[in-house]
C-alpha angles and dihedrals in degrees: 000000000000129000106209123207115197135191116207139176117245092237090063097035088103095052098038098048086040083063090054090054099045095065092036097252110165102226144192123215120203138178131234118246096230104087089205098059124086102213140096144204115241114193130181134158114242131191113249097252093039099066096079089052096046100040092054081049094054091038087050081053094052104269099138128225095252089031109131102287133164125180114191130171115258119199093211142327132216107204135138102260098027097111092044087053096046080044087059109035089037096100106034128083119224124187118226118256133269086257104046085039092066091034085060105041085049086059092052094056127100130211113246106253081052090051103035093056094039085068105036088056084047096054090054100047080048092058097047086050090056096043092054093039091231116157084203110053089053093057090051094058083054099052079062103042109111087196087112082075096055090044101043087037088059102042093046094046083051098055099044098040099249091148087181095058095050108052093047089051086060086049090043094050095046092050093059095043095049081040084053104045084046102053097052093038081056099044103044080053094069093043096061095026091061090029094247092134113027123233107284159187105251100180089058084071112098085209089057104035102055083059100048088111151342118296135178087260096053095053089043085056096051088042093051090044099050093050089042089051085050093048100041104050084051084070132081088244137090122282099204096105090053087050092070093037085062092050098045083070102049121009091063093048091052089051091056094055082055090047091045098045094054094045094053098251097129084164094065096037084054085047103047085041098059084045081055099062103030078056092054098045096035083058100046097050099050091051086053092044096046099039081051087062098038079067099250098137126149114266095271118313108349103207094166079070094073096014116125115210083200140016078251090068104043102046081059092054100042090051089047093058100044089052082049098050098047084049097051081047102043094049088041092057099036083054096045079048097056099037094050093052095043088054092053091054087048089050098045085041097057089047099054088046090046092069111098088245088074105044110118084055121088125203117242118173134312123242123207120189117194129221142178117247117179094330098319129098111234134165109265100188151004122221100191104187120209134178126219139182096218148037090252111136127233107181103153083057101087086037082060089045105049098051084052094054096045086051095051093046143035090235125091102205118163114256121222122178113201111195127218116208128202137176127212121203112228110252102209094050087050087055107048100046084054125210119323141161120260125190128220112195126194134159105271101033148339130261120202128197141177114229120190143144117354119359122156115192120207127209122173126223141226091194115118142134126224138201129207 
């Protein structure tokens, strides 16, 4: 609920407060302290929803825009006409206004010491998370991630003209992201350099390697986050949860670059940069987008947007928006690139595994691993993952593979194929022999366990077959 105060001339008191009843607002009227003014103070409790239907009302009256406003939070109001109003403004959305909208945004900025240490504590706590290949710990560095202000601030500043605010949330965003990259490189560095964490595979990490490069889901996901952050600030809840939403898609990816670069990966820290950016962009343009048809538009064209004072000026700003630009295009292309090829081993992939002779295999994922080969980045293998329910061999599978592959591509990587193998209990003999107690000696102690009806073990494989 709001409670709306409202300053208004004397000359457009009759139009203004005819508004008001109109739409059967109860309302107070107060006068200013000051004898010689001729305005007065007009307050009234709304329901939330309610505000952007009854602000366009009072501006089409000839309340104008920076006109004396204040909007507070009321806890609840007790007026004549106050259920009727919650009745009626009960099913519709209404977005909050363009004031309350940067009101709100503002708030949600941070000052940049506070920023700047909030990521760089989340990009170590990142890094650790990767390192260790917790799934935890790598939320956690999101939950504290301020990166939702940047983003909201920009957007925001770009739909209602605020030329100012947008140009320091960019700022704001690059410097997180280089704070970001920084720290983990950093710290990635101590931990190899004083052996607290061995040489490694990185890419065998699950943490790292979903985020090796960018794929058709990733960019779904910053696209998804970006609208949800817009939508969701446009609202009267919190927008925490989107926070983290919003650095799921970027602080772990620039941790990555860090992690790559120091263990000598520069594939995957090419990978997880270019992620990186597609992720930026891919946010920041949903929010715009979404925040544009949510109505939030500048009064008119706003010139002063693009406007330079000097050629100084406008030689800066020319040049940022041509680096941004080949960026956006660069990392657009790369992505369309690596999905479409990705795709096209999916889809060879499905069709060699379709034939009868593979049908006690079922297809898991599909792992592709980057090199450089005289100055241009190619996939170097494919790693094709299958489960099975029993030892039987299929060498001549990654040959098959591997010629279907080259047919489909212009690239020649090698093709290996890990099994999986899994058993499943049968569930009629289970029953019928009923429950009973099985011992498990060892050495040191015995386990006992009951074992009855349907139970299914798991246990995981290294064999596999490759062709080159």
């Amino acid at each position: 609920m709001r409670l709306i105060h409202v300053l208004i001339p004397a000359e457009r008191r009759g139009p203004i407060l005819g508004a008001l009843d109109s739409k059967e607002i109860d309302y107070a009227v107060l006068e200013t302290d000051d004898r010689t003014s001729e305005e007065v103070m007009v307050e009234f409790p709304l329901p939330s929803d309610g505000v952007g239907d009854v602000m366009d009302a009072l501006e089409d009256a000839g309340l104008e825009e920076d006109e004396y406003t204040v909007m507070a939070t009321a806890e609840t109001a007790s007026t004549p006409n106050m259920e009727r109003l919650q009745n009626r403004y009960a099913d519709d959305f209404d977005p909050l206004t363009r004031k309350e909208l940067r009101s709100k945004v503002r708030d949600m900025a941070h000052d940049r010491n506070s920023f700047v240490w909030m990521i760089f504590l989340s990009a170590i706590i990142a890094t650790a998370g990767l390192l260790l290949d917790s799934p935890a710990i790598v939320v956690g560095s999101m939950v504290i991630a301020p990166m939702v202000g940047p983003v909201l601030t920009a957007s925001t500043g770009a739909v209602t003209g605020d030329r100012r605010m947008l140009v320091d949330s960019i700022k704001m965003q690059a410097l997180g992201l280089v704070v970001a990259t920084v720290s983990s490189l950093a710290f990635g560095y101590l931990l190899k350099s004083f052996s607290f964490v061995p040489q490694l595979q990185i890419t065998a990490l699950a943490q790292i390697s979903s985020r090796v490069a960018p794929s058709l889901l990733t960019v779904a996901v910053g696209l998804a986050a970006g609208s949800a952050s817009a939508f969701g600030v446009t609202t009267k809840g919190p927008t925490s949860l989107i926070g983290v939403m919003i650095a799921a898609a970027l602080i772990p990816a620039a941790a990555t670059t860090g992690v790559a670069v120091i263990w000598g990966f520069p594939v995957v820290a090419a990978g997880s940069l270019v992620l990186l950016l597609v992720s930026l962009v891919g946010i920041n343009v949903a929010a715009f987008a979404t925040l544009w048809y949510l109505g939030y538009r500048p009064n008119g064209f706003d010139r002063k947007l693009w406007a330079a004072e000097s050629r100084r000026e406008a030689a800066i700003l020319a040049v940022s928006v041509l680096a941004i630009l080949l960026v956006v295009v660069g990392a657009s292309y790369g992505t369309y690139q690596q999905i479409t090829y990705q795709r096209t081993i999916n889809q060879e992939v499905s069709s060699v595994l379709d034939n009868s002779a593979y049908n006690n295999l079922t297809y898991v994922s599909t792992n592709t691993e980057y090199a450089f080969t005289a100055g241009q980045l190619e996939t170097e293998s494919v790693t094709v993952t299958v489960s099975r329910t029993s030892d039987r061999e299929y060498p001549q599978l990654a040959t098959r593979l591997q010629r279907r592959i080259d047919a489909a591509t212009a690239q020649n990587p090698s093709v290996r194929v890990h099994f999986v193998d899994y058993e499943v209990a049968n569930s009629s003999q289970a029953s019928l022999s009923g429950p009973r107690s099985e011992t498990l000696p060892s050495r040191d102690s015995t386990l006992r366990r009951s074992i009855g009806g349907l139970g299914a073990s798991y246990s995981p494989s290294s064999k596999g077959s490759s062709g080159s």
